[in-house]
N, C-alpha and C positions, 0 to 999 in steps of 0.2 A: 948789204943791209941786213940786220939782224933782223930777227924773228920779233922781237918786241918794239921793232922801233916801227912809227905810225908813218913815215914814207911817206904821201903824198895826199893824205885824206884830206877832205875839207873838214870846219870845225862842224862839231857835234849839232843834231839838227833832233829838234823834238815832234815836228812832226813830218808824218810821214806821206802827203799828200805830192803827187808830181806836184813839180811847178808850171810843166807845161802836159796840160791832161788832154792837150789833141793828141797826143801819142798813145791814149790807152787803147787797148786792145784785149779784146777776151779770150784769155789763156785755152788752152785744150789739153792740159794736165798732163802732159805729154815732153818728155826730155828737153826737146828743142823746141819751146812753148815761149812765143814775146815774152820780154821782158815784165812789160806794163801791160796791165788790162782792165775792162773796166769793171765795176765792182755791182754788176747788174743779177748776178746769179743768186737766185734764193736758196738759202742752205739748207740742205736734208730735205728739202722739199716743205720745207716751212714757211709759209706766205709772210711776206711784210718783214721779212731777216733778210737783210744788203750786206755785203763787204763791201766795204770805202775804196775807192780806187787807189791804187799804192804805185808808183816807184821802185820797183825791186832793186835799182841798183841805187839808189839812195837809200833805201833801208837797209841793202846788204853795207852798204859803207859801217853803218852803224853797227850794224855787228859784228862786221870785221875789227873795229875798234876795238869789242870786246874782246874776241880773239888773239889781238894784237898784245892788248891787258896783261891776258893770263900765260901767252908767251915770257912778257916781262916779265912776272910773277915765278915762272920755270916751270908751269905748267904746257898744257897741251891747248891747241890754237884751236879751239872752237868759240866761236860766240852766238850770242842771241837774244835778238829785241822779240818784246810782245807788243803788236799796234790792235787799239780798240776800236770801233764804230767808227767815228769819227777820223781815223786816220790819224791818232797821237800814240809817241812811243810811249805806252805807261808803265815800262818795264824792262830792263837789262838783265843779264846773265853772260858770265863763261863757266871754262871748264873747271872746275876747280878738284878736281881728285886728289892730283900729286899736291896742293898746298893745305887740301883741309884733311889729306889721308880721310877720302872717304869715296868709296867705290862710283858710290848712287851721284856726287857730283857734276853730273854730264852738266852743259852749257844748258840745255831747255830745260831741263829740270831746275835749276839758279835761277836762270829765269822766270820761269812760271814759282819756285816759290817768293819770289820776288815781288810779283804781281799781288798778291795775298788772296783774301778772299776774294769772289767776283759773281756776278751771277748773270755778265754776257759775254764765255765765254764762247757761245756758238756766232758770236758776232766779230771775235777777234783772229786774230794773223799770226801765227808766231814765225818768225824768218831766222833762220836758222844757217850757218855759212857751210855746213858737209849735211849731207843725208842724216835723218834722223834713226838711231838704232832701236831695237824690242824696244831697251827701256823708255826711252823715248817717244815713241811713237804709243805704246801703253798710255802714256801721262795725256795726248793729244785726245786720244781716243774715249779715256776716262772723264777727259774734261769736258768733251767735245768741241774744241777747238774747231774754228770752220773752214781755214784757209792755214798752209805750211807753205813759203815761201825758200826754197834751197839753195842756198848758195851753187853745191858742184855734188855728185855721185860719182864722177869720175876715181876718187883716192878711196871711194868707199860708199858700196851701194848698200843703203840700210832699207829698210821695212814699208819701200814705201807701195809696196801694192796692196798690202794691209790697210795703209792709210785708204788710198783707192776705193778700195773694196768696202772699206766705212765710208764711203760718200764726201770725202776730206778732200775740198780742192786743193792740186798741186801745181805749183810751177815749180822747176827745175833752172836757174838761170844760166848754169854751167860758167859761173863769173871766175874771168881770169887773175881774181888777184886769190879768189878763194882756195882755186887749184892749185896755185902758185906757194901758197902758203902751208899747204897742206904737205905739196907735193916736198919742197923744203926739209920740214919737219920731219917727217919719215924717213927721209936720206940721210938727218942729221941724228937722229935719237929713233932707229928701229925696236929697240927693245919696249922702250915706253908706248909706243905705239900699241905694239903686239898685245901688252898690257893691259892699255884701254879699251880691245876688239876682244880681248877676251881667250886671244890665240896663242 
């Protein structure tokens, strides 16, 4: 199966709520951290600010979608949904460097300018299918974005104790279509890789 072709996902889903929320569970920000949890934790220590309880592997589908996109495209397989309060995806993004020749195109940057203006962003998700890099994790930081949801760190561990250390809850899902995808891609177009990481 090629890099762009969407393999076995189900269709595109806008919101991002389990369907079955007896599985949630609260993360502990931590590599190997459930899946799902619940959306009980107040962010930055700010009263009356919830995350929605989310599905990571449902929402990772959705990003892998994206991913899958800009593979098609002959770009690099990253993607990335932004989920609001409420648990709707109100925002896509991928990679888009190599199609728009432009460096700053990572996946959550598309993403989040994609989102537009917003003003709860300490109340949103951004789920992202590899580790978020500096540039990346700067845009989280600056927004204050209150939850990063990661596909995998294993092809590449970016910045995320920074995120940490800003009070940014993490889950880390280590999903095997992510690694999979990644892991592909690297084997197949090393250079471009190297490229993207800067190396």
């Amino acid at each position: 199966m090629g890099l762009g072709d969407s393999g076995t996902l189900p269709p595109p889903v806008t919101s991002a709520f389990a369907e079955d929320e007896s599985a949630g569970l609260e993360g502990d920000g931590d590599a190997g951290a459930p899946a799902t949890f619940a959306g009980t934790r107040q962010l930055l220590g700010r009263p009356g600010r919830r995350l929605p309880q989310v599905d990571a592997r449902s929402v990772l589908t959705e990003a892998l979608r994206e991913a899958q996109q800009s593979a098609a495209e002959g770009g690099i397989p990253i993607g990335a949904v932004l989920i609001d309060a409420e648990g709707e995806i109100v925002a896509r993004g991928h990679n888009m460097r190599v199609q728009n020749d432009d460096p700053t195109a990572h996946a959550e940057i598309t993403c989040l300018r994609h989102a537009g203006r917003r003003t709860d962003w300490r109340q949103t998700t951004l789920v992202t299918t590899l580790s978020p890099c500096m540039l990346c994790t700067g845009a989280v930081l600056q927004l204050g974005i209150g939850r990063v949801i990661i596909g995998e760190n294993r092809n590449f561990l970016g910045s995320e104790n920074l995120l940490r250390q800003n009070g940014v809850k993490l889950t880390v899902a280590q999903d095997p279509r992510c690694i999979e995808l990644m892991e592909r891609f690297i084997d197949e177009q090393p250079e471009l890789w190297s490229e993207d990481i800067s190396e």
